[in-house]
Jmol script that loads the backbone (N, CA, C; Angstrom):
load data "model"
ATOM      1  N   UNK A   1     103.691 117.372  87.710  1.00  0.00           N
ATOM      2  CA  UNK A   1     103.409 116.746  86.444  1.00  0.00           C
ATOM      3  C   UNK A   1     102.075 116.022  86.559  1.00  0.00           C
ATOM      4  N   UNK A   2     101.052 116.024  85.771  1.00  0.00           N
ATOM      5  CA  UNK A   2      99.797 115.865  85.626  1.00  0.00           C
ATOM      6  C   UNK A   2      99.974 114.419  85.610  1.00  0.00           C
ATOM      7  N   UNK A   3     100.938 113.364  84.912  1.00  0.00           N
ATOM      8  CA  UNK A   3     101.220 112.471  84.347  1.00  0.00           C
ATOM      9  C   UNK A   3     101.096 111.580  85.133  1.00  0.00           C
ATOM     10  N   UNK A   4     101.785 112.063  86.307  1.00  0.00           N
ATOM     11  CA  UNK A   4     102.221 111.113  87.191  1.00  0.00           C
ATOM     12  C   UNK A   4     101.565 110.595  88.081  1.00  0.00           C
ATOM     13  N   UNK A   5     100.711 109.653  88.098  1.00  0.00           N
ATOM     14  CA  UNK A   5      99.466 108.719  89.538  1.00  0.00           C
ATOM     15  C   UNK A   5      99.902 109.124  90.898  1.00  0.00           C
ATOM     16  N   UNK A   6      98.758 109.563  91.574  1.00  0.00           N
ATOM     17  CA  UNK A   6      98.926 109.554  92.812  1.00  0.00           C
ATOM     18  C   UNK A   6      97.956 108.458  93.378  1.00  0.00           C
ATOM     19  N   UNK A   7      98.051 108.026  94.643  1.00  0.00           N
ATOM     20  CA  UNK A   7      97.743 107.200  95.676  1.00  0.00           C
ATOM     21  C   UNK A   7      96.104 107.586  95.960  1.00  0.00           C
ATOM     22  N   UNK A   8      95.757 108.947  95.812  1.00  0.00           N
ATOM     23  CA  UNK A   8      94.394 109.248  96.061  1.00  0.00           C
ATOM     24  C   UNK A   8      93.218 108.565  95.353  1.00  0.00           C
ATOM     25  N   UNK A   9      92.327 108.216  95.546  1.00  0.00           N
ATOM     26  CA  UNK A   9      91.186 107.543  94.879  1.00  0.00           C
ATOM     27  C   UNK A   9      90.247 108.388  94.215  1.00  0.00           C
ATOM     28  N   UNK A  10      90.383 109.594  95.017  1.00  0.00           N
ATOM     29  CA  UNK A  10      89.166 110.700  94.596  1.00  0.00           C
ATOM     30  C   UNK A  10      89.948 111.659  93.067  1.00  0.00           C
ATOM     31  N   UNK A  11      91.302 111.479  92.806  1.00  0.00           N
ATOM     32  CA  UNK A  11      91.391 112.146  91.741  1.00  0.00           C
ATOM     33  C   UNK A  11      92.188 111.617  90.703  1.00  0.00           C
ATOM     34  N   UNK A  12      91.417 111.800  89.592  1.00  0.00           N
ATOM     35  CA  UNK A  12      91.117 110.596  88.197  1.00  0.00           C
ATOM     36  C   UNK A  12      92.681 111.521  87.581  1.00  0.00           C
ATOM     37  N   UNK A  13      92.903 110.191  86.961  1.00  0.00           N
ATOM     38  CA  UNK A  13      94.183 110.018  86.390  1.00  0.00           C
ATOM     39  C   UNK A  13      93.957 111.086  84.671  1.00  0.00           C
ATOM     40  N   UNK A  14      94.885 112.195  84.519  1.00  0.00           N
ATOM     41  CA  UNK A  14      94.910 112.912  83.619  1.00  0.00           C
ATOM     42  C   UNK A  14      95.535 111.952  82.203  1.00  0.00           C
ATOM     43  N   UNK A  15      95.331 112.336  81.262  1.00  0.00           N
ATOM     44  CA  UNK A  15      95.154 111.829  79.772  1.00  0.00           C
ATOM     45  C   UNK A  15      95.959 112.734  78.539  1.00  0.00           C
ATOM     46  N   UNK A  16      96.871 112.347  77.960  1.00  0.00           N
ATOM     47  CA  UNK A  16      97.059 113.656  76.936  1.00  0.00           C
ATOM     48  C   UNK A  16      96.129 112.951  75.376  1.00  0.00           C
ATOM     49  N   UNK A  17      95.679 113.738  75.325  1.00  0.00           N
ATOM     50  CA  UNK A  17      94.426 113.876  74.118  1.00  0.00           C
ATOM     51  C   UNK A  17      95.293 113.690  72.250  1.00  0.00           C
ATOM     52  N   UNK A  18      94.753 113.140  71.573  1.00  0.00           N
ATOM     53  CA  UNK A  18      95.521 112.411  70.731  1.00  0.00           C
ATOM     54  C   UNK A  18      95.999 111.141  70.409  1.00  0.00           C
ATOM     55  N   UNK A  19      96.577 110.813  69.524  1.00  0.00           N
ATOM     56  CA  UNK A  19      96.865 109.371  68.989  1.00  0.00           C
ATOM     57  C   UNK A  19      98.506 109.156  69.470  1.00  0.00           C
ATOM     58  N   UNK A  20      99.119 108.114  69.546  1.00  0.00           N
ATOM     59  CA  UNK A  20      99.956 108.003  70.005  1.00  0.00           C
ATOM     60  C   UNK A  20     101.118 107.788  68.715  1.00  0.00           C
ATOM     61  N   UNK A  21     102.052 108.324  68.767  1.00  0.00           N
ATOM     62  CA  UNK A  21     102.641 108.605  67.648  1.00  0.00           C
ATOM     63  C   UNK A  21     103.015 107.065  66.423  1.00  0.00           C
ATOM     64  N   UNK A  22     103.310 106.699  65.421  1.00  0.00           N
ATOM     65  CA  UNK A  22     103.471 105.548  65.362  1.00  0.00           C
ATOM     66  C   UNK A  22     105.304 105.272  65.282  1.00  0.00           C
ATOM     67  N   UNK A  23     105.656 104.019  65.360  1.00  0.00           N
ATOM     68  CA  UNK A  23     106.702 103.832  65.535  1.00  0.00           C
ATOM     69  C   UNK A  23     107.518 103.506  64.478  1.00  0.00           C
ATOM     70  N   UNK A  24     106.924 102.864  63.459  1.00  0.00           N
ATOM     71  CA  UNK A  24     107.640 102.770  62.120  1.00  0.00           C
ATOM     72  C   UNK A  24     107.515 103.919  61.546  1.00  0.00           C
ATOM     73  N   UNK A  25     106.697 105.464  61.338  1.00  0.00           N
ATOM     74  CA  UNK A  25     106.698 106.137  60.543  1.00  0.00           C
ATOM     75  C   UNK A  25     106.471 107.497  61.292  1.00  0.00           C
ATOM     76  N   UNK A  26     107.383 107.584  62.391  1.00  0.00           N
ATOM     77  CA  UNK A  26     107.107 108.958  63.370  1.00  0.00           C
ATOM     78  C   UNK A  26     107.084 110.267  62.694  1.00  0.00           C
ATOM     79  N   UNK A  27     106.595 111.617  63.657  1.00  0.00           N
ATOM     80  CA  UNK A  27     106.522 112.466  62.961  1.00  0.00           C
ATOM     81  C   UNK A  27     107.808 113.273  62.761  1.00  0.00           C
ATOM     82  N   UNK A  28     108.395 114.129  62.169  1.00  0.00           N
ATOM     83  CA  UNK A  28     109.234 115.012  61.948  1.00  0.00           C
ATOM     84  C   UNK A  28     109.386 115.884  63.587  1.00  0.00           C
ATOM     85  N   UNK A  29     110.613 116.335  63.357  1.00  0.00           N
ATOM     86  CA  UNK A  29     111.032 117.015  64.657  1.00  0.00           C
ATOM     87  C   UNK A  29     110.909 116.055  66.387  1.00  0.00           C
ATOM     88  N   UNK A  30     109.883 116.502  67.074  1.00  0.00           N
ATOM     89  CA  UNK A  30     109.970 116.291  68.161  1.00  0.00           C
ATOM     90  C   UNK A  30     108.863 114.963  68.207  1.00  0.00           C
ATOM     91  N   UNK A  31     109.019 113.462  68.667  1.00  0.00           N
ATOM     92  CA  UNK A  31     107.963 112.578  68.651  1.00  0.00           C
ATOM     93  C   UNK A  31     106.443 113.202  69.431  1.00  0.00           C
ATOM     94  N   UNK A  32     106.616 114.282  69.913  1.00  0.00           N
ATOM     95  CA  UNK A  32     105.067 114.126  70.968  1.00  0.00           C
ATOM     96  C   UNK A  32     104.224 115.527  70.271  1.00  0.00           C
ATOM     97  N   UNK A  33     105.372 116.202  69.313  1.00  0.00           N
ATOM     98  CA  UNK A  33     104.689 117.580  69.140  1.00  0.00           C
ATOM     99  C   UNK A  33     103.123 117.485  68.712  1.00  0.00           C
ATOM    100  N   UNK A  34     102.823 116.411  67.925  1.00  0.00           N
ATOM    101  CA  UNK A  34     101.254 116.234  67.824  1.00  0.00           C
ATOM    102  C   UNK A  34     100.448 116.189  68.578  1.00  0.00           C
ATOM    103  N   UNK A  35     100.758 116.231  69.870  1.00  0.00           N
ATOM    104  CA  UNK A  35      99.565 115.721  70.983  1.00  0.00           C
ATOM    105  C   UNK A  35     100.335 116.820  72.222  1.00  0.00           C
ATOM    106  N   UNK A  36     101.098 118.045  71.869  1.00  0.00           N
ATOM    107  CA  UNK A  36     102.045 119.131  72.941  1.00  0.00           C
ATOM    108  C   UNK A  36     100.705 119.849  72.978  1.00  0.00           C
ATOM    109  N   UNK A  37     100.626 120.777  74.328  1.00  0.00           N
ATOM    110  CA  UNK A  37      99.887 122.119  74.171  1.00  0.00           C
ATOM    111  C   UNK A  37     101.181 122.959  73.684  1.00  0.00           C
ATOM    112  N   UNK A  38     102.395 122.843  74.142  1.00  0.00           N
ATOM    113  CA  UNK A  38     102.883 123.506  74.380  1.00  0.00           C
ATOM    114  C   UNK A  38     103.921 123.633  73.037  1.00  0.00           C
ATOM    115  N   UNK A  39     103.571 123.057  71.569  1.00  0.00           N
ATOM    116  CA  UNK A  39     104.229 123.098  70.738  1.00  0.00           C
ATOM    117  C   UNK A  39     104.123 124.492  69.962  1.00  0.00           C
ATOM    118  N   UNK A  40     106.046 124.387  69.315  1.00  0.00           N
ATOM    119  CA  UNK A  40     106.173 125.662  68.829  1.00  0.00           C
ATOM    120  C   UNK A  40     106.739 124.777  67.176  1.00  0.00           C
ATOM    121  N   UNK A  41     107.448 125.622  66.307  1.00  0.00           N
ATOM    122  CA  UNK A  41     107.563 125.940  65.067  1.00  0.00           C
ATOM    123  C   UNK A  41     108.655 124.996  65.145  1.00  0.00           C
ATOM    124  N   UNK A  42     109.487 124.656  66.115  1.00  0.00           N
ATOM    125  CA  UNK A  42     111.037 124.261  65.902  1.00  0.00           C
ATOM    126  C   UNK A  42     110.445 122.824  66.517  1.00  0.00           C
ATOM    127  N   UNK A  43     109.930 122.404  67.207  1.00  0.00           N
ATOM    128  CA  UNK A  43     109.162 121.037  67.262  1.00  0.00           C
ATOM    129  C   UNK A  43     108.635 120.319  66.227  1.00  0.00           C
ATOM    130  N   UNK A  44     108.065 120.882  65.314  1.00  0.00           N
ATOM    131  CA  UNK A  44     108.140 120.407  64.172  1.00  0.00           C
ATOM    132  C   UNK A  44     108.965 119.936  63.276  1.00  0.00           C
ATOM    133  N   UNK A  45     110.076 120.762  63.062  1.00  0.00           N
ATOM    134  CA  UNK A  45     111.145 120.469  62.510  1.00  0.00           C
ATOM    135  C   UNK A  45     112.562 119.365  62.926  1.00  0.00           C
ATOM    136  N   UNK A  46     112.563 119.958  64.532  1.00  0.00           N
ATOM    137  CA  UNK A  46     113.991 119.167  64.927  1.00  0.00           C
ATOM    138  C   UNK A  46     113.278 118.369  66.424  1.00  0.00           C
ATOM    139  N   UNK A  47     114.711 117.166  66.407  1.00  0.00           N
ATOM    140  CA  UNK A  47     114.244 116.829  67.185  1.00  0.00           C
ATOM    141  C   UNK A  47     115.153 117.382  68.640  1.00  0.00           C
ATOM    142  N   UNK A  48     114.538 118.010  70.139  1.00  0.00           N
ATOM    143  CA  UNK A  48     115.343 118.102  70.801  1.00  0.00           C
ATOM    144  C   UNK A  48     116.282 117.352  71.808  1.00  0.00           C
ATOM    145  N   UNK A  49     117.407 118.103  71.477  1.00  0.00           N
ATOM    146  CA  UNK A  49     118.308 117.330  72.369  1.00  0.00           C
ATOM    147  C   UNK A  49     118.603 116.892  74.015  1.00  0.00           C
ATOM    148  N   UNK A  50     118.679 116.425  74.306  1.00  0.00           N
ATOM    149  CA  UNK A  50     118.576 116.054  76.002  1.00  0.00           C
ATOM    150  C   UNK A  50     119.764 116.441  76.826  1.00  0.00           C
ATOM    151  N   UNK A  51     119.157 117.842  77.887  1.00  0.00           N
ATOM    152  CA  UNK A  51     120.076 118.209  79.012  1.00  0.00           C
ATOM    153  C   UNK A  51     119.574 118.416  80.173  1.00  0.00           C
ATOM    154  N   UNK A  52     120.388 118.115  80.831  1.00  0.00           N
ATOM    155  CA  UNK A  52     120.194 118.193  82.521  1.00  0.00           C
ATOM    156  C   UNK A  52     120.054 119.289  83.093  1.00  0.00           C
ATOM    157  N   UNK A  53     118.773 119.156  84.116  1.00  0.00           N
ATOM    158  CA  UNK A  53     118.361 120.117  84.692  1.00  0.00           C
ATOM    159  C   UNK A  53     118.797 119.989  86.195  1.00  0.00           C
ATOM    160  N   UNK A  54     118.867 121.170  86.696  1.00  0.00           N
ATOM    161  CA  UNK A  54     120.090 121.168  88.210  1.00  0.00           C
ATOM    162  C   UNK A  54     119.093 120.327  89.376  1.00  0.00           C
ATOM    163  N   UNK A  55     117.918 119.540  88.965  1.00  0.00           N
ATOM    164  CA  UNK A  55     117.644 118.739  90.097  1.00  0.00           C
ATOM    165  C   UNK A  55     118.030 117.626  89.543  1.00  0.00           C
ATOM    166  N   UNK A  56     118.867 117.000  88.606  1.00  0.00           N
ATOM    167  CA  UNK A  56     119.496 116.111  88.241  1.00  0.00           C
ATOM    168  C   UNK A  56     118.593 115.264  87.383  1.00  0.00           C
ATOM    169  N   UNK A  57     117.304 115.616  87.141  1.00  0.00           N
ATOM    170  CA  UNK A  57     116.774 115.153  85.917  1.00  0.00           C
ATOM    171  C   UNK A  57     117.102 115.670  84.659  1.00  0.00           C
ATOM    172  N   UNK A  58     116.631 114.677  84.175  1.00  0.00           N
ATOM    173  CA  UNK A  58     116.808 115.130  82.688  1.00  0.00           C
ATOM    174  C   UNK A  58     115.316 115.570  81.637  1.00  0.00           C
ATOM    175  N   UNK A  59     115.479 116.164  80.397  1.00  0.00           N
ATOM    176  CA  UNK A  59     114.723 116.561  79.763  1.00  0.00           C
ATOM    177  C   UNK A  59     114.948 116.697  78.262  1.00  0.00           C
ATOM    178  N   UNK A  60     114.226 116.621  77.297  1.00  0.00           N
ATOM    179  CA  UNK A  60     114.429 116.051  75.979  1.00  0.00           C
ATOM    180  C   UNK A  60     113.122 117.076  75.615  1.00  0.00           C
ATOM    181  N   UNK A  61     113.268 118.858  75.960  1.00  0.00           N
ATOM    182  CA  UNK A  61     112.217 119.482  75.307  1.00  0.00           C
ATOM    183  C   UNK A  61     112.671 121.038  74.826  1.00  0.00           C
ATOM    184  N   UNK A  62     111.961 121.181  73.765  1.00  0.00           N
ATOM    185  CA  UNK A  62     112.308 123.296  73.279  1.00  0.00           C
ATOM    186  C   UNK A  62     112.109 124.262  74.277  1.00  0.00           C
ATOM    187  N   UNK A  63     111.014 124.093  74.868  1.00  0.00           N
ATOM    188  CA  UNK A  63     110.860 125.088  75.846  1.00  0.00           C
ATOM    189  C   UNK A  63     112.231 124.787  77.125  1.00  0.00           C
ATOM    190  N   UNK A  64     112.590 124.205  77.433  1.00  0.00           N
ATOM    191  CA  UNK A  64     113.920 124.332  78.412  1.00  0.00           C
ATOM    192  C   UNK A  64     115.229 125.195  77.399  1.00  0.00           C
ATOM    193  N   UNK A  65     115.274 125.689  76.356  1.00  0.00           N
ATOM    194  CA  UNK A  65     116.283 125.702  75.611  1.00  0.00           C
ATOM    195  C   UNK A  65     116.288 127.279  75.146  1.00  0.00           C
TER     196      UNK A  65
END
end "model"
wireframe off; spacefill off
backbone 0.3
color backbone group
């Protein structure tokens, strides 16, 4: 995950590009689909539901589904 800081000094901390959603007036479907590469048609619309993945995390996205 790009997201996540590592300890190294030499490599700069990644960014997702976009505004951050607002909280009184979020968007329809999925909160991040505005700022996803990876958004599809049903992100827009719904929001997804959260299931566990067999390394015992969890996930709250369309593409797992």
């Amino acid at each position: 995950m790009t997201s996540v800081p590592t300890l190294r000094e030499d490599k700069k901390l990644s960014f997702i590009p976009g505004e951050v959603p607002s909280l009184i007036n979020p968007p329809s479907g999925c909160r991040f689909h505005p700022r996803c590469p990876y958004v599809m048609d049903i992100c827009r619309r719904e929001d997804p539901p959260m299931i566990d993945l067999k390394d015992g995390r969890k996930v709250a996205c369309w593409l797992y589904h």
